[in-house]
C-alpha positions as CSV (number, residue, x, y, z in Angstrom):
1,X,0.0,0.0,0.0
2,X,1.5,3.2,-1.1
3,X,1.5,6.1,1.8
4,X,0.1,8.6,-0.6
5,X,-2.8,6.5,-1.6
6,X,-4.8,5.0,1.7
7,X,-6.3,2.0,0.2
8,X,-5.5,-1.4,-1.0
9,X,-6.5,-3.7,-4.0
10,X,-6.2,-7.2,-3.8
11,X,-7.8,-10.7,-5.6
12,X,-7.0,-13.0,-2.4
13,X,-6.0,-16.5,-3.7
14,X,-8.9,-18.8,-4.6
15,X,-11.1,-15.9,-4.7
16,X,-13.8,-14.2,-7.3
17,X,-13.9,-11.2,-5.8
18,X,-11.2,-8.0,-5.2
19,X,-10.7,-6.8,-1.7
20,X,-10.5,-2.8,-1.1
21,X,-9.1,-2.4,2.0
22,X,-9.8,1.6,2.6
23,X,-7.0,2.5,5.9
24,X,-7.8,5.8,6.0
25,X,-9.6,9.1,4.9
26,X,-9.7,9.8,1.0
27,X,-10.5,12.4,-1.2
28,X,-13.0,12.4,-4.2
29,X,-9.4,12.2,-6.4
30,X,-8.1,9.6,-4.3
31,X,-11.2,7.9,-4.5
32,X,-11.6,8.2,-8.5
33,X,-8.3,7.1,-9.0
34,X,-9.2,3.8,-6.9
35,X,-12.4,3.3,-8.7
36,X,-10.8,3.1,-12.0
37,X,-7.9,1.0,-10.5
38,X,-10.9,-1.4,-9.2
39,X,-13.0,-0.9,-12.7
40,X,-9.4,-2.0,-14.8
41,X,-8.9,-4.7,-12.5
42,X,-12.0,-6.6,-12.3
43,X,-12.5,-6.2,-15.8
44,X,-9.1,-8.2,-16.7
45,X,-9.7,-10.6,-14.3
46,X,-13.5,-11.0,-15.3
47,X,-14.7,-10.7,-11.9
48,X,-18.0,-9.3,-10.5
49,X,-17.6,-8.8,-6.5
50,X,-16.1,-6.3,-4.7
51,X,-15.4,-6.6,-0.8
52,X,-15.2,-3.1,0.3
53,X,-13.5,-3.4,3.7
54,X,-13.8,-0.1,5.8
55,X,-13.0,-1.3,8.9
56,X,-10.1,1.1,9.6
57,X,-11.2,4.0,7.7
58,X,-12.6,6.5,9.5
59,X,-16.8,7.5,9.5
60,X,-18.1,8.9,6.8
61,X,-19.5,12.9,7.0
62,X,-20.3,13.8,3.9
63,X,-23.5,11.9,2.1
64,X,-23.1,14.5,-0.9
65,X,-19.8,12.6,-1.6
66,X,-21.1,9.3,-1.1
67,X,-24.2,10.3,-3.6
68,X,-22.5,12.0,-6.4
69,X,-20.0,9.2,-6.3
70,X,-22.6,6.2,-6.8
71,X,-24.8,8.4,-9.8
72,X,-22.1,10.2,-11.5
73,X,-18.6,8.5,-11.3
74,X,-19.6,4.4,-11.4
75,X,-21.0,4.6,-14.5
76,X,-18.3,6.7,-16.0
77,X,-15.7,4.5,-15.3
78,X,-17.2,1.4,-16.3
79,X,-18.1,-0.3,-13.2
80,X,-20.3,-3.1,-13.5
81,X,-23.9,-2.7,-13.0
82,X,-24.1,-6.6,-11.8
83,X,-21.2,-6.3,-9.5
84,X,-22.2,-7.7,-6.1
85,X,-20.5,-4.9,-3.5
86,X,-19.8,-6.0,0.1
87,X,-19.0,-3.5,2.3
88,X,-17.3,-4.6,5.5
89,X,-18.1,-2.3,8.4
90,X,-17.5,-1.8,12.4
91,X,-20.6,-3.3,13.9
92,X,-21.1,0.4,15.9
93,X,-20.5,2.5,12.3
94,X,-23.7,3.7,11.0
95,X,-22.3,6.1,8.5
96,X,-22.0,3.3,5.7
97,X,-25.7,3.0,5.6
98,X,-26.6,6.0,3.0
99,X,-24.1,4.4,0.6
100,X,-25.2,1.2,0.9
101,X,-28.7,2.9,-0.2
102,X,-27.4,4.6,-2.5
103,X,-25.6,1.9,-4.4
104,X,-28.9,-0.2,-4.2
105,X,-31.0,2.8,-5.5
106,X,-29.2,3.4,-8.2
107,X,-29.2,-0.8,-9.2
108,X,-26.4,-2.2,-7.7
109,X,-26.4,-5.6,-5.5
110,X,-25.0,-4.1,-2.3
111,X,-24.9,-5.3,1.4
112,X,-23.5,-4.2,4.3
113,X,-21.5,-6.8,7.0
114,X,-20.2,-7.1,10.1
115,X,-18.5,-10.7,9.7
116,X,-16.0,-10.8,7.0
117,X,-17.2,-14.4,6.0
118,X,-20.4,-14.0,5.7
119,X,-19.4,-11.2,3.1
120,X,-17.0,-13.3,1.9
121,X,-19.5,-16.5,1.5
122,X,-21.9,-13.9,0.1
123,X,-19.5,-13.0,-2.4
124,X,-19.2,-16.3,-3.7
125,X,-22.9,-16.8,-4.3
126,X,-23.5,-17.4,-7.8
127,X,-25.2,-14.3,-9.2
128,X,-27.7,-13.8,-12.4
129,X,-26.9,-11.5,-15.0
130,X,-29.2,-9.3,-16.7
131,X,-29.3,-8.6,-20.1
């Protein structure tokens, strides 16, 4: 993990799904740059999941962020409408909750855990695509 960057991408061995390990605050550039990152990496790996892990990030303040992200950037950059998105969160953190609405408002297969293999096994789950 680079110092200047606050987040981590991974494909764990054996898995169908990239791990985002988020360690600290970013900003909306950061946070585009990771989302592309994420879009180029799933897409040459052919994979459709996403483990958001926020569990040493710190709350979230600003729902504006969180909202223009979800409707104006995902699409942008490609991400896939079918992706499943787990987001990993600190059983006491609340602040995930708007995103996790607004990811399943605007389509997306989104859930939000406190047990990282239940979002794991969750992951895994066969999904259906739409055409």
């Amino acid at each position: 993990m680079s110092e200047t960057t606050s987040y981590e991408l991974s494909i764990p061995d054996g898995a169908s799904w990239i791990h985002i390990e988020i360690c600290d605050s970013i900003s909306a550039e950061i946070g585009r740059a990771m989302l592309i990152e994420t879009v180029e990496l799933a897409n040459s790996h052919g994979i459709h999941g996403i483990l958001l892990d926020v569990l040493r990030a710190p709350s979230v303040k600003s729902v504006v962020d969180q909202y223009q992200l979800v409707n104006n950037e995902l699409g942008k950059f490609g991400f896939d409408r079918f992706a499943r998105i787990a987001i990993l969160v600190r059983g006491e953190d609340s602040s995930r909750t708007f995103l996790e609405t607004t990811l399943r408002n605007a389509g997306y297969s989104c859930s939000l855990f406190t047990d990282r293999d239940l979002a794991e096994d969750w992951l895994e789950k066969p999904t259906v695509h739409r055409k």
